[in-house]
C-alpha positions as CSV (number, residue, x, y, z in Angstrom):
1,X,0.0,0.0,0.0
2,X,1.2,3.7,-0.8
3,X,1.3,6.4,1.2
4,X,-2.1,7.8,-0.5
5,X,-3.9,4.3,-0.1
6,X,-3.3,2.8,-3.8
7,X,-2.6,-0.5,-3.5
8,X,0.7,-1.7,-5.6
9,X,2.5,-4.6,-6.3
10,X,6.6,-4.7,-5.6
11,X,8.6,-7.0,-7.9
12,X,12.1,-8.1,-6.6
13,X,14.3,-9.3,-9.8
14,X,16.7,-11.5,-9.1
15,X,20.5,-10.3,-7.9
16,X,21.9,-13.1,-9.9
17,X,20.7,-10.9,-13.1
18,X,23.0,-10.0,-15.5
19,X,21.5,-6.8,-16.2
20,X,23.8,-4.0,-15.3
21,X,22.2,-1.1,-13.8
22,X,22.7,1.2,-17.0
23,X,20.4,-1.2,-18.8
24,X,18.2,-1.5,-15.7
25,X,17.7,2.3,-16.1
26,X,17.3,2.8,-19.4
27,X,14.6,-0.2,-18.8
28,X,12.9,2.1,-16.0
29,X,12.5,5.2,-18.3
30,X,11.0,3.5,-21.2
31,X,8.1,1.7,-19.3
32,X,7.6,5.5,-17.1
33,X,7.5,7.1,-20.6
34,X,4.6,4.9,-21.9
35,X,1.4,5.4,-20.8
36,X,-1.6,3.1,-21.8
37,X,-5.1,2.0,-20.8
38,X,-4.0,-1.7,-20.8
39,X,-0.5,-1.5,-18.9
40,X,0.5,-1.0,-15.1
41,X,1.8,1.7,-14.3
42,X,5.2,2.3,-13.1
43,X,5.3,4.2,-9.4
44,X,9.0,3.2,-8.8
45,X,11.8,1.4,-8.5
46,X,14.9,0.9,-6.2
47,X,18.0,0.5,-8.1
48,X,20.7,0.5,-5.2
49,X,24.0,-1.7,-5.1
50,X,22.4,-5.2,-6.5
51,X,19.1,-5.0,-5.6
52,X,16.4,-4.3,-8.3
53,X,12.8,-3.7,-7.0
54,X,9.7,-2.1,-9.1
55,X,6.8,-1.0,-7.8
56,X,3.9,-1.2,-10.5
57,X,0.1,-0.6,-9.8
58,X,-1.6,-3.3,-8.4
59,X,-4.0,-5.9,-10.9
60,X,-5.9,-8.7,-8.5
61,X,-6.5,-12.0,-10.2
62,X,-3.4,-13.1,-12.2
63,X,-1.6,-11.2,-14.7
64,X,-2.2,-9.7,-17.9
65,X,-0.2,-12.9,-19.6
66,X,-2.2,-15.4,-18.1
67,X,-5.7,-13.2,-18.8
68,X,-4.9,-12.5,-22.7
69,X,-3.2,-16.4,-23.4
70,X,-5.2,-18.9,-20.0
71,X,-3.3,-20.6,-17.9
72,X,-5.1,-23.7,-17.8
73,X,-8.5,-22.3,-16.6
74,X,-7.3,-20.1,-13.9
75,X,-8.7,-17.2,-14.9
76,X,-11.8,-15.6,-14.6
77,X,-11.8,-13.6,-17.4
78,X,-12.4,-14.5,-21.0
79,X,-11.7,-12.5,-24.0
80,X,-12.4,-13.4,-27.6
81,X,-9.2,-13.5,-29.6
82,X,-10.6,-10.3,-31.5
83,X,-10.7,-8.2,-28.0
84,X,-7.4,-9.4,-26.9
85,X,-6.1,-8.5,-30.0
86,X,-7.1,-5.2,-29.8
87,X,-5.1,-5.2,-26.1
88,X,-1.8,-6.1,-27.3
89,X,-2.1,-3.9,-30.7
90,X,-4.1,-0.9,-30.0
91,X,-4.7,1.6,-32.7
């Protein structure tokens, strides 16, 4: 939970990743520089010594991969091929 009560989700990558900090960065800005209906959005990230941590808005009931693709009927929510194509490719 953040200060102002939205509820987030923190995601602690892994310190055995390869992924140096400049491309960790450079990483950051691109996702905070799009903004879209159908993404999270980024509130922030921790990027100190080897520990990677983002902080993206919170979505209850899986994720977006397992919604658009099923995950062997653990999601609730169905979308016709049509719909989720519009999600990944909007106009």
């Amino acid at each position: 939970m953040l200060r102002d009560g939205t509820m987030a989700a923190v995601k602690v990558l892994s310190a055995e990743s390869r992924q140096g900090i400049k491309e960790f960065l450079t990483e950051i800005k691109v996702i905070a520089d799009i903004e879209h209906n159908n993404l999270v959005k980024l509130y922030g990230y921790c990027a100190e010594g080897n520990h990677r941590i983002l902080v993206y808005g919170y979505l209850e009931n899986n994720s977006l991969a397992q919604t658009l693709l099923g995950d062997g009927g653990h999601s609730n929510i169905q979308f016709s091929w049509p719909t989720r194509r519009k999600i990944c490719q909007p106009t």
